[in-house]
N, C-alpha and C positions, 0 to 999 in steps of 0.2 A: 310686141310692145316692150318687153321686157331685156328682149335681145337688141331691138333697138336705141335702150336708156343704158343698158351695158356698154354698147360702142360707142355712146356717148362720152358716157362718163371718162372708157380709158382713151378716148382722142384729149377729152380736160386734162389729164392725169400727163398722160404724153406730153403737152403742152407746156405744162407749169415746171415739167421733173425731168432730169437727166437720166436716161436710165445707164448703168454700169456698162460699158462699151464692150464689147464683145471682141475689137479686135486682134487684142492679146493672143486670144484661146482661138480664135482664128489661124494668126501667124503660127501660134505653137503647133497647129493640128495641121498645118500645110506640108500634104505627100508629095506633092508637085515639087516643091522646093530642097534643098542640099539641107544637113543639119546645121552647117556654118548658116544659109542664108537665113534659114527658121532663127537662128540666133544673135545673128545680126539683125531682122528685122523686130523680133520681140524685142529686145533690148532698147532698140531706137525708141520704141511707142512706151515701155517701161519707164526709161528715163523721164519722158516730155511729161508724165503723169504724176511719178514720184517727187519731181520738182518742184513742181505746180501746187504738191502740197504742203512737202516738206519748207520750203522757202518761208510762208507764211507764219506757218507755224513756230518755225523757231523766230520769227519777230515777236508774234505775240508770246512766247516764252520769254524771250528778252526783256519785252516792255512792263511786260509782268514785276519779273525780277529790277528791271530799272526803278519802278516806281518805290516798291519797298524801301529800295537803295535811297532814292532821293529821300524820303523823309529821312533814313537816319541820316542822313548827310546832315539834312537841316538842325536837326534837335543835337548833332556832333558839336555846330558851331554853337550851341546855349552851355557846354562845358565840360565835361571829362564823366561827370555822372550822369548827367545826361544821354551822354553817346555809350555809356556802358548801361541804361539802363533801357533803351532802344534795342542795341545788339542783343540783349537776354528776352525781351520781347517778343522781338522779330525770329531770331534763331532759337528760340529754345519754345516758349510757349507758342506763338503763332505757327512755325513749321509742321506742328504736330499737329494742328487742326485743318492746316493745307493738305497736309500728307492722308489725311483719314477722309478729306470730302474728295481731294483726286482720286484718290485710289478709289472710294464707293461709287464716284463717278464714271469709272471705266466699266462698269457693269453694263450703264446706257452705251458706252463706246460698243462694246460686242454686240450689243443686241440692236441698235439702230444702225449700225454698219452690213451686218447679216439682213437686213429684216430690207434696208436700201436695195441692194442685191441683188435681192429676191422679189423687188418692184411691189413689194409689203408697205406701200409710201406709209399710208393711213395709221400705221401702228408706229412712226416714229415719232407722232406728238402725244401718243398714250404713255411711249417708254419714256420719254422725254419729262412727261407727268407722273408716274412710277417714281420714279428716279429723284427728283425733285422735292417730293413727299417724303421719301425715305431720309434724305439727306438733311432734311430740315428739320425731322423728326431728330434724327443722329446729333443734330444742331444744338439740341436742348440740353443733354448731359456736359458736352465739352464746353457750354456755357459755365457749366458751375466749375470746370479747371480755371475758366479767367476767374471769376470772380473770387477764386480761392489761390489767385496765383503766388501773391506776397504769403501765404504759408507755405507754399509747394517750396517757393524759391528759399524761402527761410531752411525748411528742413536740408532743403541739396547743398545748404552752406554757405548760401551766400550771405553779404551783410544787412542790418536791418536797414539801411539808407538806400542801399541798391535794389534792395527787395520791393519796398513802399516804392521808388520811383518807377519802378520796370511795372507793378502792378497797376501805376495813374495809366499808363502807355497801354495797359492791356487790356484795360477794360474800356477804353475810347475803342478797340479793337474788338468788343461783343457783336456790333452790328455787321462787321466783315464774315462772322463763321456764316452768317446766314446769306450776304454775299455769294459766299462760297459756295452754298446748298444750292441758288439760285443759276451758278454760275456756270458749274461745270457740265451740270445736265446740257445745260443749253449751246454750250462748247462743242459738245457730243456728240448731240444731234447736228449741226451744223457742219460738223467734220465730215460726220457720216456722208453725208451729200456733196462733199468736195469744197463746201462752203468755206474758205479760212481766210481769203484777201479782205474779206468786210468785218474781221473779228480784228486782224492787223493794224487797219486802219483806225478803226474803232480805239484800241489799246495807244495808237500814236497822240491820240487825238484827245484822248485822256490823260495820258502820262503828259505832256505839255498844260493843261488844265490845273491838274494837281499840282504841277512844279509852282504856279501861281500865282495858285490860293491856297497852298502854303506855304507859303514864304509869306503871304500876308496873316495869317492865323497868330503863325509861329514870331514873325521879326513887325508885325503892325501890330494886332490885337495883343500879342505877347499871352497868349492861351497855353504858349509851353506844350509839355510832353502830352496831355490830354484832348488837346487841341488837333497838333499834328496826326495822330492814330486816330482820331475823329475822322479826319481828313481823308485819312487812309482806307475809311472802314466807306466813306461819300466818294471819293472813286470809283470802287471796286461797285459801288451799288448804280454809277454811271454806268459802267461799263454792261452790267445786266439789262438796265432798262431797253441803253441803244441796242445790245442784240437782240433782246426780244422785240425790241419795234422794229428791226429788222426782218425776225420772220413773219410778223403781223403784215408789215408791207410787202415783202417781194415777193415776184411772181412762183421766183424757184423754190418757195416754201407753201405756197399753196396747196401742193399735192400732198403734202406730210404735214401742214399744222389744221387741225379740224376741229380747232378751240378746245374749250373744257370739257372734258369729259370724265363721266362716273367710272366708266374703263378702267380708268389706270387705278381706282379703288382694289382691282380684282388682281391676283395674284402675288401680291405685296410679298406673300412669304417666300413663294420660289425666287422673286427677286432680290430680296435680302438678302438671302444667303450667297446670289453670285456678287451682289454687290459687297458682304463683308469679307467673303474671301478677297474682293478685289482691293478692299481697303487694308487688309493685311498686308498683302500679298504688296505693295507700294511700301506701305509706314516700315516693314522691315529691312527695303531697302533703304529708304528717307535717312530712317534711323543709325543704320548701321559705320556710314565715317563719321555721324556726331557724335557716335558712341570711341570714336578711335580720337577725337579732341578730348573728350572727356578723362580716356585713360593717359591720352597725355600730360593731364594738370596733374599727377599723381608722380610723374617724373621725379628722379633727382634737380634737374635741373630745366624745373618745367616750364619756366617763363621761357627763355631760348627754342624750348622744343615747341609751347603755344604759339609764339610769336611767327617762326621757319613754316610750320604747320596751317597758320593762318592763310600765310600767303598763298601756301600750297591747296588749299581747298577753295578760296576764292577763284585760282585760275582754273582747280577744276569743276567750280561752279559755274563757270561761263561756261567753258567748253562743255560742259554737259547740258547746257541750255540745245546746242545742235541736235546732241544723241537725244534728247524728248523730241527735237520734231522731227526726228526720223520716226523715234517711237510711235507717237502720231501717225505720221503717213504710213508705218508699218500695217497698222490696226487696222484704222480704214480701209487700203489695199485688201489685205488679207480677209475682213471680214464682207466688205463689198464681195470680193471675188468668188468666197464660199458662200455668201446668199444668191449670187448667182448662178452656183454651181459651173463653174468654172474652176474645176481644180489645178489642172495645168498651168493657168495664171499664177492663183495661187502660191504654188509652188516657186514659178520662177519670178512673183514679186518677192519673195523670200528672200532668195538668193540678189535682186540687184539693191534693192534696200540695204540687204548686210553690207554686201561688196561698196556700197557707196559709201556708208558712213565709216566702214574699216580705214578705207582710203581717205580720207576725210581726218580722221582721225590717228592714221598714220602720219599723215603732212605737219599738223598740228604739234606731235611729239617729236619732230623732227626740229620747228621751231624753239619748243619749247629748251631742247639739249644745245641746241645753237648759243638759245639767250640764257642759261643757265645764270652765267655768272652775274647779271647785271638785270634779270628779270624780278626783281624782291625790290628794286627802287624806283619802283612805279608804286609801291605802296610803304614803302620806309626806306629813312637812308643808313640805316645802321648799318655799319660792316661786319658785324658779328653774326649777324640774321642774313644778309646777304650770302655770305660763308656758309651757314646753315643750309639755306635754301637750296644754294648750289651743288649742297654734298647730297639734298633728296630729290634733286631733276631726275635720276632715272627714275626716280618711283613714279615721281611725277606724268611722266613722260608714260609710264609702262598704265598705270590708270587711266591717263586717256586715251589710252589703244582699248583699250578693256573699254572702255565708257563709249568706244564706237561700235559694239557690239553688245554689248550684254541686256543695254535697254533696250534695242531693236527688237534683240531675240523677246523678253518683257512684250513689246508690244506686238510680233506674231502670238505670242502665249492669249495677251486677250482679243485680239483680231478669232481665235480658232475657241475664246473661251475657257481658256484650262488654270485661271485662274488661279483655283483650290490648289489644282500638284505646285504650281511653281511657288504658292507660301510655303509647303512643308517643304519644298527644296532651300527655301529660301532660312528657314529657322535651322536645318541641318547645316549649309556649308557657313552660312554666317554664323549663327552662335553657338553650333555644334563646334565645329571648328575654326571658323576664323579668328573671331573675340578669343575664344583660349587660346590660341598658339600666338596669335600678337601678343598676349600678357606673359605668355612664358616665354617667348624672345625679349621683349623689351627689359621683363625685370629680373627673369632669370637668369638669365643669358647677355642683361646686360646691354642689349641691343639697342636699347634707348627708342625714341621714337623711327628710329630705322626697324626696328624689331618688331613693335606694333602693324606699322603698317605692312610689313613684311605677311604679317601671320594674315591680316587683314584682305590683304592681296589674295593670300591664297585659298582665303574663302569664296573669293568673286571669282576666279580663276575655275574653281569646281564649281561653283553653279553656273558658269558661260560653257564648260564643258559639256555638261548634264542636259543643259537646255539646248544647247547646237545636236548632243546625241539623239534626245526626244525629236526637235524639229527635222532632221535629216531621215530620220526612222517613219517619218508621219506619212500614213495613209491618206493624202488629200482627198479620196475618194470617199472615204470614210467620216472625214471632215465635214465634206459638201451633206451627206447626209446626218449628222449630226447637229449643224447650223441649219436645216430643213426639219429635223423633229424639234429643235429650240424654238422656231417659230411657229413651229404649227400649234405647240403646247398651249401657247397664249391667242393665237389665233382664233380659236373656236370659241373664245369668249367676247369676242369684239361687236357683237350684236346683243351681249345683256345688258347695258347700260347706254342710255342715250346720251347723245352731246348737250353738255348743260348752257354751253354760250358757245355762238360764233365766234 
């Protein structure tokens, strides 16, 4: 009887859940075949995968980032303090609460990706729960940064008008951190499963929503900067509902969402710890070219260098919307593949994931050196700043070659879980080194903001080193068992706590 509610259950489980396709680790393992054809045919079935993911994903990065854009857009047109007190909002207080729930969020990426894999369905609405908890708990202290932002901002120098204003906008921005908490777990889990065209669509379908209902907040009601960030914060809280009533209703979540459960109360500690590594391990990155705006305003002649510099991080703010969703498909791939124990995949989604976004992001800098001279008046028409920009396209251009690889590597890091090494790599090349040698080129040496980024550069440069030497060095076999004790750890707890609700 027992054996017959067993083959039951996994025909349901079969039914509802994709399991990780096998034919990868198949084509790799084919003796029959030349090593050119094993790699022509892996590569074929790699790409149709990687696309499938990556595509989506960097929409909903996009849309993401689009929506933010649209309100300042909006609150730009209410007048000049306004749009400077949005921009200090948006980029200085908000990024940093983004940067701490993504990055805690990639915890659940590793472990519902490995756990998918490993056809563990059932334990990816527990980590999905874990995770969710955590982050929301995390939720409560960065509250009290908004609500103390107009002192924060005060102390970093800014003026009391811009300060008061930025803090109306921040605090309509409390019920987003928790957004956030809600968000990304469920992002996650979703990913893990291959799930991302209905998170895409979802983000399309909102961002047109918000465009609006606010513009009616903002230019009808005239609710101003409090209003809009209101708006901002009912968005992002759309967007959570329709994914969770997504995995509520579809079939492909069935096998992995088995309602509420006391579960995910159990192990809290071991998961925190991979979750704040992983929220390090992001915020250092986040951090680290706002920290090269920052030494910029310190310039001789900093308005020129802010201004050049502006442009230059906006474009490579888009372009690096691509390299997350490779990031993404990285993880997923990677982490799928070691729950499956499929090393050999593995391995060679390693390799086409790099090679794609490299290419991808070679193209890109190719553009970029092309439209040098006349790429800055798309966003000003000054010839002085135009001049500027033109004189930092190769930087330009050399970051996003860098930015097609180094998040990839990033997301094999938490696809395989290694989380923890790559913060302390991440404090060594970046503020061990990067941050000081930028500041002793730009002021010592005079180098102005060429110098900064310069030093800047070559902190990212060692740690895409460091991380391609670790990844190239990796035992995938080792791997596979590794992502096989991470799950078994929490496994054996999955019958102390019952499901509290369907």
């Amino acid at each position: 009887m027992e054996s017959h509610g067993h083959e039951l259950n996994q025909s349901v489980l079969s039914s509802t859940a994709e399991p990780v396709s096998s034919a990868l680790e198949e084509a790799l393992s084919d003796s029959s075949l030349s090593n050119l054809q094993r790699m022509r045919r892996a590569t074929a079935i790699e790409l149709v995968t990687l696309f499938r993911l990556a595509a989506p994903a960097i929409v909903v990065y996009l849309l993401n980032n689009v929506t933010s854009m649209a309100t300042q857009i909006f609150c730009g047109h209410l007048g000049n303090l306004e749009l400077a007190a949005v921009s200090l909002g948006n980029n200085g207080i908000q990024i940093f609460a983004y940067g701490v729930m993504l990055g805690m969020g990639s915890a659940a990426e590793t472990l519902c990706g490995q756990a998918y894999g490993a056809h563990k369905y059932e334990m990816l609405g527990v980590y999905l729960q874990r995770s969710t908890i955590l982050l929301m708990a995390a939720g409560i202290p960065l509250t009290f940064i908004y609500i103390f932002s107009k002192q924060i901002l005060l102390l970093l120098g800014e003026t009391s008008e811009i300060a008061s204003a930025a803090a109306l906008f921040v605090y309509g921005l409390i019920p987003q951190i928790f957004a956030y908490a809600a968000n990304f777990p469920i992002q996650k889990f979703l990913q893990a499963q291959s799930i991302v065209f209905p998170s895409a669509v979802i983000a399309a379908i909102t961002l047109v929503v918000h465009i609006l209902l606010t513009w009616l907040v903002v230019f009808v009601l005239g609710w101003g900067l409090l209003g809009a960030s209101l708006m901002l914060s009912l968005s992002w809280w759309v967007v959570v509902g329709a994914q969770f009533w997504y995995i509520l209703m579809s079939d492909r979540c069935r096998a992995t969402w088995k309602g509420f459960s006391g579960q995910a109360f159990y192990g809290l500690w071991e998961f925190l710890k991979l979750s704040t590594a992983s929220g390090v391990m992001l915020c250092l990155e986040t951090w680290y070219f706002q920290i090269l705006v920052l030494i910029a305003g310190l310039l001789e002649n900093a308005e020129l260098a802010l201004d050049s510099l502006s442009v230059c991080m906006t474009i490579t703010g888009w372009v690096y919307m691509i390299a997350v969703g490779f990031n993404a498909a990285a993880s997923v791939r990677v982490s799928n593949e070691l729950g499956a124990q499929h090393p050999k995949s593995a391995a060679f989604s390693v390799v086409i994931v790099t090679l794609s976004s490299f290419v991808i992001a070679v193209i890109l800098a190719m553009v970029v050196l092309t439209l040098r001279h006349v790429i800055s008046y798309a966003f000003t028409g000054g010839d002085t700043v135009a001049e500027a920009v033109s004189d930092l396209a190769p930087y330009l251009a050399f970051s996003i070659i860098l930015n097609g690889v180094q998040p990839v590597l990033s997301g094999v890091a938490v696809g395989c879980g290694w989380q923890a090494f790559v913060a302390y790599v991440n404090v060594g090349c970046y503020y061990v080194v990067g941050i000081p040698l930028g500041s002793l080129l730009g002021f010592k040496f005079n180098l102005g903001a060429k110098g900064i980024w310069t030093g800047m550069l070559g902190g990212t440069v060692m740690q895409t080193i460091i991380l391609l030497w670790v990844t190239y060095r990796t035992n995938w076999d080792k791997e596979v068992e590794k992502a096989k004790d991470r799950l078994n750890k929490w496994e054996g707890q999955e019958d102390k706590a019952p499901l509290l609700a369907s």
